[in-house]
C-alpha positions in Angstrom: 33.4 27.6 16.4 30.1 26.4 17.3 27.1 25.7 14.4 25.6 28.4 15.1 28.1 31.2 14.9 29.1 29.3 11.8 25.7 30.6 10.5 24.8 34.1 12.4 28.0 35.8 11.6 28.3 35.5 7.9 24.3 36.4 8.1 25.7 39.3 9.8 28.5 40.4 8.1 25.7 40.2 5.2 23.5 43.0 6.6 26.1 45.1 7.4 27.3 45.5 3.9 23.7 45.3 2.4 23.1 48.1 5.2 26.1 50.0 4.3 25.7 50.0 0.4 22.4 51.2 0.2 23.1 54.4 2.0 25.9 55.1 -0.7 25.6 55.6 -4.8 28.3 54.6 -7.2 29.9 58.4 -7.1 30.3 58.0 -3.4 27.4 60.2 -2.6 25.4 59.6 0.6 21.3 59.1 -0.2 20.4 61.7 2.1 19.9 64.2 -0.9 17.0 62.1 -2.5 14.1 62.6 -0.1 14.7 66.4 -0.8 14.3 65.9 -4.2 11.3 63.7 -4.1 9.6 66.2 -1.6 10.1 68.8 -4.2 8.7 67.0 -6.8 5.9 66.2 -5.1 5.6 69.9 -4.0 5.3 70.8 -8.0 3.1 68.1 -9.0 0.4 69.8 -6.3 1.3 72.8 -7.6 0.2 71.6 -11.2 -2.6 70.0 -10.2 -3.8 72.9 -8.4 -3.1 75.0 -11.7 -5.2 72.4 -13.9 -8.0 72.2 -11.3 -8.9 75.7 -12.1 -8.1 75.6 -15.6 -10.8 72.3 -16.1 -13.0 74.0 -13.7 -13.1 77.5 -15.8 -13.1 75.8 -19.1 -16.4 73.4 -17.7 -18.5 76.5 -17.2 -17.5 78.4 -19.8 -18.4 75.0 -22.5 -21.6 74.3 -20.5 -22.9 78.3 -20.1 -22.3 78.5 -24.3 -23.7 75.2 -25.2 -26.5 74.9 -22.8 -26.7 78.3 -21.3 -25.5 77.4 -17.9 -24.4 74.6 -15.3 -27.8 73.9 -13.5 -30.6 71.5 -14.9 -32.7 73.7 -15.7 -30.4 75.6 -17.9 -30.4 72.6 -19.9 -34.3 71.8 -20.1 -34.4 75.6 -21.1 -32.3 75.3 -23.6 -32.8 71.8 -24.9 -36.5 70.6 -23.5 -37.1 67.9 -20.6 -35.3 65.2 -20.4 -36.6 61.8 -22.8 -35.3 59.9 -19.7 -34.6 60.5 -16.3 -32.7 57.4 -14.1 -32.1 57.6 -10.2 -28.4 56.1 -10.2 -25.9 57.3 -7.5 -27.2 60.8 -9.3 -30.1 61.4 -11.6 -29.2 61.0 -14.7 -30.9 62.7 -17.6 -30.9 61.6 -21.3 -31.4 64.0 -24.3 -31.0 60.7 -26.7 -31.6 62.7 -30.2 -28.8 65.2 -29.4 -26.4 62.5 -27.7 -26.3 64.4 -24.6 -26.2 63.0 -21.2 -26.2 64.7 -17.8 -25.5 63.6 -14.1 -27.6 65.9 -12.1 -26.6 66.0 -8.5 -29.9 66.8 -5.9 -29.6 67.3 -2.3 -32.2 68.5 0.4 -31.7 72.0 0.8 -29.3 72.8 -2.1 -30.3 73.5 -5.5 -29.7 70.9 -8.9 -26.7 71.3 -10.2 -24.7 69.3 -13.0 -22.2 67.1 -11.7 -20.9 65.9 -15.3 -22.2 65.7 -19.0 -21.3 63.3 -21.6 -21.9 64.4 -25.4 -21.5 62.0 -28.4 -22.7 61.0 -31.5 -25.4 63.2 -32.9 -24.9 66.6 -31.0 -24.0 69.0 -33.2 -23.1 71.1 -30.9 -20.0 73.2 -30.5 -18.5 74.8 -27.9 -17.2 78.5 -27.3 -13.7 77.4 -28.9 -15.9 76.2 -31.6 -15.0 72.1 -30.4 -17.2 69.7 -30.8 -17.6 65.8 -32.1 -16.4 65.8 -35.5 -13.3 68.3 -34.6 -9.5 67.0 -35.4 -7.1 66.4 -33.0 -4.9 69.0 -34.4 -8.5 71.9 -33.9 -8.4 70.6 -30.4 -4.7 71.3 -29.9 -5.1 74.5 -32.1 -7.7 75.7 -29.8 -6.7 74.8 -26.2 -3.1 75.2 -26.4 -1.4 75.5 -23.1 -4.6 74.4 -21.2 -3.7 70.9 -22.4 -3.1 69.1 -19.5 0.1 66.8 -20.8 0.0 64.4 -18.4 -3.8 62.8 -19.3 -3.4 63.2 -23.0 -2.0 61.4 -25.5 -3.6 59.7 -29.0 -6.7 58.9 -28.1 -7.8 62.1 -25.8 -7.0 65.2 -25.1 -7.5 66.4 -21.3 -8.3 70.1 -20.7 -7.7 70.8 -17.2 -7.8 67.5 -15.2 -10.0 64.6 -16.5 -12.1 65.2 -13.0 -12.0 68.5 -13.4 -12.0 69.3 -17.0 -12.6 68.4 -20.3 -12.0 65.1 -21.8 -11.9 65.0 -25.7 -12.2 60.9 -27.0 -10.2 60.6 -30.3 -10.9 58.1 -33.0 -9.7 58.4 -36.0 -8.0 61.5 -35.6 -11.4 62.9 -34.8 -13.3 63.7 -31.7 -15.8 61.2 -31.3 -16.9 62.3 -27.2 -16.9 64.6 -24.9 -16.4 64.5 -21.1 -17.2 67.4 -18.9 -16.9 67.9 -15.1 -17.1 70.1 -12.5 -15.0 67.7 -10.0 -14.1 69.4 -6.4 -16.2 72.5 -7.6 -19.1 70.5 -6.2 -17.5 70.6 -2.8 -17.2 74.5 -3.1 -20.7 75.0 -4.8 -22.1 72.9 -1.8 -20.4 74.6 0.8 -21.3 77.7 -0.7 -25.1 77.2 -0.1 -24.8 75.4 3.2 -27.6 76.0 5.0 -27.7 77.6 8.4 -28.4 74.5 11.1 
């Protein structure tokens, strides 16, 4: 035997069982089942996120229409004056400092304003229509969400209502909420498509 069938056929003989025991589990079982499996998980998990889309999306406007009296800018300078400060970022961005409100207002040519996400903190007092706001307890957020809790994104230090880009993020200190993160997400697509112009 030459060098180097000394050296390709044990290199060889390797791949074939390497080859062979992957396609086989310790009970005998071929793999084949396992790509099902993950295709139907993946199958849920669009499914779910499909469900807690439309749960964030709802739960947005219904938070923003009671606090501020609707999802558009001017809702909001209705409701709480014009802006102290007003930044051109990716967005505008609006600042209602003494109330610890904070909008991202999305503008295009040809659409109407509309809110893309608010972030509430320290000093609003206000509450929500579940009656949520900073200051609640974890447990008043559980309470008052229930099955809208979105398991996956929440743990100890938030609590996700719907998905965290669709939905409702409550930040958590010291067993009380000390934030609040709301946004509309893919609604934006929709709300844009919605008033499309004709071209």
């Amino acid at each position: 035997m030459n060098i180097k069938a000394h050296f390709v056929i044990p290199i060889i003989l390797c791949f074939i069982i390497c080859l062979t025991s992957s396609c086989i589990f310790s009970n005998g079982e071929k793999e084949t089942t396992t790509p099902e499996v993950t295709v139907s998980s993946q199958a849920e998990t669009t499914e779910e996120q499909a469900k807690y889309s439309n749960i964030g999306q709802e739960e947005v406007i219904n938070s923003l229409t009671y606090m501020f009296g609707g999802i558009y800018p001017k809702d909001f300078e209705k409701e709480l004056g014009h802006p102290v400060k007003v930044e051109r970022k990716e967005h505008f961005e609006r600042w209602y400092f003494s109330i610890g409100v904070q909008i991202d207002v999305i503008e295009e040519n040809d659409y109407p304003m509309i809110t893309n996400y608010t972030f509430i903190s320290g000093s609003c007092d206000l509450k929500n229509d579940r009656g949520i706001g900073i200051g609640s307890t974890y447990e008043q957020v559980l309470n008052a969400y229930g099955d809208l809790i979105n398991p996956n994104d929440t743990d100890k230090n938030s609590i996700t209502v719907g998905e965290q880009k669709e939905g409702i993020v409550f930040i958590i200190k010291n067993n009380q909420v000390v934030s609040i993160y709301m946004s509309l997400g893919d609604f934006m697509v929709e709300y844009f498509g919605a008033f499309k112009p004709d071209r």
